[in-house]
C-alpha positions as CSV (number, residue, x, y, z in Angstrom):
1,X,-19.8,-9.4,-8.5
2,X,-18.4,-11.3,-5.7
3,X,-14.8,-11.0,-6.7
4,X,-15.3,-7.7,-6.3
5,X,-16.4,-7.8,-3.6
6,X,-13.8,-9.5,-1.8
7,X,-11.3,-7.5,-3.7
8,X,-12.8,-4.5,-1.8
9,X,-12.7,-6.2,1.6
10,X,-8.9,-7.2,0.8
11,X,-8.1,-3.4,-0.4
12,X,-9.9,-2.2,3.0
13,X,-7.9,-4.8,5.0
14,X,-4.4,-3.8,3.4
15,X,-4.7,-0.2,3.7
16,X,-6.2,-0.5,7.3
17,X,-3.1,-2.6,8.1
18,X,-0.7,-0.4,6.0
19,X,-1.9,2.4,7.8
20,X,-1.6,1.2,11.5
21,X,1.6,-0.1,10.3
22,X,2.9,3.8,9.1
23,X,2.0,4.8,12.5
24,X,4.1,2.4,14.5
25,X,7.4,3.2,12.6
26,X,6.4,7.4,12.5
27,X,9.8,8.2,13.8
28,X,11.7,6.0,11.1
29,X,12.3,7.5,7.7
30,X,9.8,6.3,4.8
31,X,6.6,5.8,7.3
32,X,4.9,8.4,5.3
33,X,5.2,6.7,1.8
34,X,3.7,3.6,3.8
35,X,1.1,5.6,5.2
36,X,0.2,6.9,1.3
37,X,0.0,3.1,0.3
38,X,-2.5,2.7,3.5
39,X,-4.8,5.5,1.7
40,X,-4.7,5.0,-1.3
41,X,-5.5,1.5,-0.5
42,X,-8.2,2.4,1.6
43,X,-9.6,4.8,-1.0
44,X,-9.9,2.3,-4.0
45,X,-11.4,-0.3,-1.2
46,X,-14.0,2.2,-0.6
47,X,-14.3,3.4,-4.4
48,X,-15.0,-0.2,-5.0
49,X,-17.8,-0.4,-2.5
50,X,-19.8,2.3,-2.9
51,X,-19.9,1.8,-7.1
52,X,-20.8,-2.0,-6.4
53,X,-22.9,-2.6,-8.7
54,X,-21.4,-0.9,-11.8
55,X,-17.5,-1.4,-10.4
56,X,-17.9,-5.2,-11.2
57,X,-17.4,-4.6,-14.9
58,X,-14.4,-2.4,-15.0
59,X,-12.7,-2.1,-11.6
60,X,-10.9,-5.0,-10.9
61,X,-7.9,-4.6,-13.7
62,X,-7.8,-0.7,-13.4
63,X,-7.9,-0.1,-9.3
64,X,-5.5,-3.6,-8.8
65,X,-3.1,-2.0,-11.3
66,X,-3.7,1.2,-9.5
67,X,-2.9,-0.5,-5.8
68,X,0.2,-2.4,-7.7
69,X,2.0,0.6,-8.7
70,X,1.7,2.3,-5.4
71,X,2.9,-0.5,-3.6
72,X,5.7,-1.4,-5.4
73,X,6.8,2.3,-6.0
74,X,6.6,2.1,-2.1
75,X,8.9,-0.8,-1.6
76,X,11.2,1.0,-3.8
77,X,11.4,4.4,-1.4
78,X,11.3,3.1,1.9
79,X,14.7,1.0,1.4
80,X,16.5,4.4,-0.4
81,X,14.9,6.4,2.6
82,X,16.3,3.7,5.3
83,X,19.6,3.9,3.1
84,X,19.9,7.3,3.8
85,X,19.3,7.3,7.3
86,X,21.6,4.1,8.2
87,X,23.7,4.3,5.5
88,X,25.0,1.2,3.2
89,X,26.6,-0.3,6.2
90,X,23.0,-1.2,7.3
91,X,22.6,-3.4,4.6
92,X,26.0,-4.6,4.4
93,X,25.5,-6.3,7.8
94,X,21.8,-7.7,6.8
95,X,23.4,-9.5,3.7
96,X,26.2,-11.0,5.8
């Protein structure tokens, strides 16, 4: 019961941040696939707070899982989006 309740806490506190994050680089391209991490984030934070009780048995695995393909899809887009905005000689100048 307490892990998942810190796991709720930590889901709140990443999507809060992910979300105030989107908001500061809204002009840049891929903001808004940051800003759907934020809420989903946010979402399975608050899932997992108002089923407390019950969640303890089965959330953990299935909303972390959840959370872990939606960020990593996310760190996949933003760099193609940036890519396509900069072009390759963006990162050609990062890895030099």
């Amino acid at each position: 019961m307490a892990l998942t309740v810190i796991v709720a806490v930590a889901f709140l506190a990443e999507g809060t941040i992910k979300t105030l994050f989107s908001l500061q680089m809204r002009p840049h391209a891929g903001w808004g696939w940051v800003l759907f991490d934020g809420v989903v984030s946010v979402a399975l934070g608050l899932m997992l707070w108002w089923q407390l009780p019950s969640a303890a048995l089965w959330s953990l695995g299935t909303l972390a899982g959840i959370s872990i393909i939606i960020s990593g899809w996310t760190l996949v887009i933003v760099p193609i989006a940036v890519s396509k905005v900069f072009g390759a000689s963006a990162f050609k100048e990062l890895a030099a």
